[in-house]
C-alpha positions, 0 to 999 in steps of 0.5 A: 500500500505505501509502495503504491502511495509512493508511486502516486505522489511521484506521478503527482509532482512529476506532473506538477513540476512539468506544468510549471515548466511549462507555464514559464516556458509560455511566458518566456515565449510570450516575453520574446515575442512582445520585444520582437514586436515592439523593439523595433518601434523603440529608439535611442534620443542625443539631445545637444546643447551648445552653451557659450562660457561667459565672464571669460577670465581675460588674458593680459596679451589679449589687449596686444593680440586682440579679442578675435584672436582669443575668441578664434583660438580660445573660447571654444563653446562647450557641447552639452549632451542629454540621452533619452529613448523615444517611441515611434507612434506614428509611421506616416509622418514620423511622429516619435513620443518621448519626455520634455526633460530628454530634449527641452533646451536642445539645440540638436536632436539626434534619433538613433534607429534600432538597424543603427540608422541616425537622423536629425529629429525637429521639435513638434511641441513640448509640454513641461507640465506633463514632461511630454513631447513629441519629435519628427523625423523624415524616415523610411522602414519605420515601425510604430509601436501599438498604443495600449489603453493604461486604464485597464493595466491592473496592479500586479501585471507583467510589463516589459521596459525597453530604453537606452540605459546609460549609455547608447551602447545599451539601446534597446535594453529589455527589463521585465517587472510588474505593476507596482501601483497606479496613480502615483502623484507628487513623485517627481518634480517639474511635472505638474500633471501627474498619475504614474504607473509604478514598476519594478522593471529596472528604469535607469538614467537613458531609458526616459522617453523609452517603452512600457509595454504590457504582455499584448505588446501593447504601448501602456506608458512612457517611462519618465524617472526612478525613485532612488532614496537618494543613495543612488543613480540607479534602479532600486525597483521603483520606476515611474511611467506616464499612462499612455491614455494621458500621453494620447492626449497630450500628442494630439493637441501637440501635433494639431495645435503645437501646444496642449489644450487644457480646461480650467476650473479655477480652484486650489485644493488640497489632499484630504488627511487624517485630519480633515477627514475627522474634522468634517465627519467624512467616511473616507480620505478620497476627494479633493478639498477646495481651500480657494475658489479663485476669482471670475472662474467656472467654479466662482460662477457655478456656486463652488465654495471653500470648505466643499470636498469635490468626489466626483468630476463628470461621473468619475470618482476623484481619488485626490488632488492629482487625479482631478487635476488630470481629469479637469485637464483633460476635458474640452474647454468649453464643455459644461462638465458636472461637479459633485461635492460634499458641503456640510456633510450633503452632497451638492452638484454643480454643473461648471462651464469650463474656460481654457487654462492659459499659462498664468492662471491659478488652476487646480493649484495646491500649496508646493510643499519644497524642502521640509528640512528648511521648513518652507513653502513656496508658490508660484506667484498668482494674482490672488497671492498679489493681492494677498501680499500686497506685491508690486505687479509684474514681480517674477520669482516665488512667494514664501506661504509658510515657514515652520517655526524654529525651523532654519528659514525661520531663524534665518528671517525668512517670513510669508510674504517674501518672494524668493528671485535667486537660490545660489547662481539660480535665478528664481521664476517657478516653482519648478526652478525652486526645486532644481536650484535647491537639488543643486544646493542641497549639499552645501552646508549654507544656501543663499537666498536673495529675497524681495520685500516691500521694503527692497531686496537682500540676501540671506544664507540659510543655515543647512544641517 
C-alpha cells in the first residue's frame, strides 16, 4: 500500500513540476515575442546643447593680440549632451513620443534607429507640465509601436521596459517587472500633471522617453524617472511611467495645435488627511478639498465654495488632488462638465462651464510643499497671492506661504510674504526652478537666498544641517 502511495505522489509532482515548466516556458515565449514586436518601434534620443562660457577670465596679451584672436583660438563653446529613448507612434509622418526633460533646451536632436540608422529629429511641441513631447523625423522602414489603453493595466501585471540605459551602447535594453501601483502623484518634480504607473522593471538614467509595454505588446506608458532614496543613480525597483491614455492626449493637441489644450476650473485644493477627514465627519480620505475658489472662474460662477470636498468630476470618482487635476485637464474647454461635492456633510452638484487654462492662471493649484528640512513653502506667484501680499505687479520669482517655526528659514528671517528671485547662481521664476536650484544646493552646508520685500531686496544664507 505505501509502495503504491509512493508511486502516486511521484506521478503527482512529476506532473506538477512539468506544468510549471511549462507555464514559464509560455511566458518566456510570450516575453520574446512582445520585444520582437515592439523593439523595433523603440529608439535611442542625443539631445545637444551648445552653451557659450561667459565672464571669460581675460588674458593680459589679449589687449596686444586682440579679442578675435582669443575668441578664434580660445573660447571654444562647450557641447552639452542629454540621452533619452523615444517611441515611434506614428509611421506616416514620423511622429516619435518621448519626455520634455530628454530634449527641452536642445539645440540638436539626434534619433538613433534600432538597424543603427541616425537622423536629425525637429521639435513638434513640448509640454513641461506633463514632461511630454513629441519629435519628427523624415524616415523610411519605420515601425510604430501599438498604443495600449493604461486604464485597464491592473496592479500586479507583467510589463516589459525597453530604453537606452546609460549609455547608447545599451539601446534597446529589455527589463521585465510588474505593476507596482497606479496613480502615483507628487513623485517627481517639474511635472505638474501627474498619475504614474509604478514598476519594478529596472528604469535607469537613458531609458526616459523609452517603452512600457504590457504582455499584448501593447504601448501602456512612457517611462519618465526612478525613485532612488537618494543613495543612488540607479534602479532600486521603483520606476515611474506616464499612462499612455494621458500621453494620447497630450500628442494630439501637440501635433494639431503645437501646444496642449487644457480646461480650467479655477480652484486650489488640497489632499484630504487624517485630519480633515475627522474634522468634517467624512467616511473616507478620497476627494479633493477646495481651500480657494479663485476669482471670475467656472467654479466662482457655478456656486463652488471653500470648505466643499469635490468626489466626483463628470461621473468619475476623484481619488485626490492629482487625479482631478488630470481629469479637469483633460476635458474640452468649453464643455459644461458636472461637479459633485460634499458641503456640510450633503452632497451638492454643480454643473461648471469650463474656460481654457492659459499659462498664468491659478488652476487646480495646491500649496508646493519644497524642502521640509528648511521648513518652507513656496508658490508660484498668482494674482490672488498679489493681492494677498500686497506685491508690486509684474514681480517674477516665488512667494514664501509658510515657514515652520524654529525651523532654519525661520531663524534665518525668512517670513510669508517674501518672494524668493535667486537660490545660489539660480535665478528664481517657478516653482519648478525652486526645486532644481535647491537639488543643486542641497549639499552645501549654507544656501543663499536673495529675497524681495516691500521694503527692497537682500540676501540671506540659510543655515543647512
Amino acid at each position: 500500500m505505501k509502495k503504491r502511495l509512493s508511486v502516486i505522489l511521484i506521478v503527482l509532482l512529476s506532473g506538477l513540476v512539468g506544468t510549471e515548466s511549462s507555464s514559464l516556458k509560455q511566458l518566456s515565449e510570450t516575453f520574446t515575442k512582445v520585444v520582437k514586436q515592439v523593439n523595433p518601434a523603440v529608439v535611442t534620443i542625443t539631445s545637444a546643447k551648445i552653451v557659450k562660457r561667459e565672464g571669460r577670465f581675460r588674458h593680459p596679451f589679449e589687449e596686444f593680440f586682440g579679442d578675435d584672436f582669443f575668441r578664434r583660438y580660445f573660447d571654444f563653446p562647450e557641447r552639452s549632451e542629454v540621452l533619452g529613448s523615444g517611441v515611434i507612434v506614428d509611421v506616416s509622418d514620423g511622429y516619435i513620443l518621448t519626455n520634455n526633460h530628454v530634449v527641452e533646451g536642445a539645440d540638436e536632436i539626434s534619433i538613433m534607429l534600432m538597424d543603427e540608422r541616425e537622423f536629425k529629429a525637429e521639435v513638434v511641441g513640448t509640454d513641461p507640465l506633463s514632461d511630454l513631447a513629441v519629435l519628427k523625423i523624415n524616415a523610411d522602414g519605420l515601425l510604430a509601436a501599438n498604443l495600449g489603453d493604461s486604464d485597464k493595466l491592473e496592479v500586479g501585471e507583467w510589463v516589459l521596459a525597453i530604453g537606452s540605459p546609460f549609455s547608447n551602447n545599451l539601446s534597446h535594453t529589455v527589463t521585465a517587472g510588474i505593476v507596482s501601483a497606479k496613480g502615483r502623484s507628487r513623485v517627481i518634480g517639474g511635472a505638474a500633471y501627474q498619475d504614474f504607473i509604478q514598476t519594478d522593471a529596472a528604469i535607469n538614467p537613458g531609458n526616459s522617453g523609452g517603452a512600457l509595454i504590457n504582455l499584448n505588446g501593447e504601448l501602456v506608458g512612457i517611462n519618465t524617472a526612478i525613485a532612488t532614496g537618494g543613495f543612488t543613480r540607479g534602479n532600486v525597483g521603483v520606476g515611474f511611467a506616464i499612462p499612455i491614455n494621458l500621453a494620447k492626449s497630450v500628442m494630439a493637441d501637440l501635433i494639431s495645435q503645437g501646444r496642449v489644450i487644457r480646461a480650467f476650473l479655477g480652484v486650489k485644493i488640497q489632499d484630504i488627511d487624517d485630519q480633515l477627514a475627522r474634522a468634517w465627519n467624512l467616511s473616507d480620505r478620497e476627494g479633493a478639498a477646495v481651500s480657494e475658489v479663485v476669482s471670475d472662474t467656472p467654479a466662482e460662477d457655478a456656486g463652488i465654495k471653500v470648505g466643499d470636498v469635490i468626489v466626483e468630476f463628470n461621473g468619475k470618482k476623484v481619488r485626490d488632488v492629482a487625479h482631478l487635476r488630470n481629469l479637469v485637464s483633460t476635458s474640452q474647454p468649453g464643455t459644461s462638465a458636472t461637479v459633485k461635492v460634499i458641503r456640510k456633510k450633503r452632497e451638492k452638484t454643480f454643473r461648471v462651464e469650463l474656460a481654457e487654462f492659459q499659462q498664468e492662471q491659478t488652476v487646480l493649484a495646491t500649496r508646493q510643499k519644497v524642502s521640509p528640512k528648511l521648513g518652507l513653502e513656496v508658490e508660484d506667484i498668482s494674482s490672488s497671492l498679489t493681492r494677498q501680499f500686497r506685491l508690486e505687479k509684474n514681480v517674477s520669482g516665488v512667494i514664501v506661504t509658510k515657514v515652520s517655526p524654529n525651523s532654519a528659514v525661520a531663524k534665518a528671517g525668512i517670513r510669508p510674504g517674501d518672494v524668493i528671485l535667486q537660490v545660489g547662481d539660480n535665478e528664481i521664476t517657478s516653482v519648478r526652478e525652486f526645486r532644481r536650484a535647491m537639488r543643486e544646493e542641497e549639499k552645501r552646508d549654507i544656501i543663499l537666498f536673495l529675497v524681495l520685500r516691500q521694503d527692497g531686496s537682500l540676501f540671506i544664507p540659510i543655515e543647512n544641517r
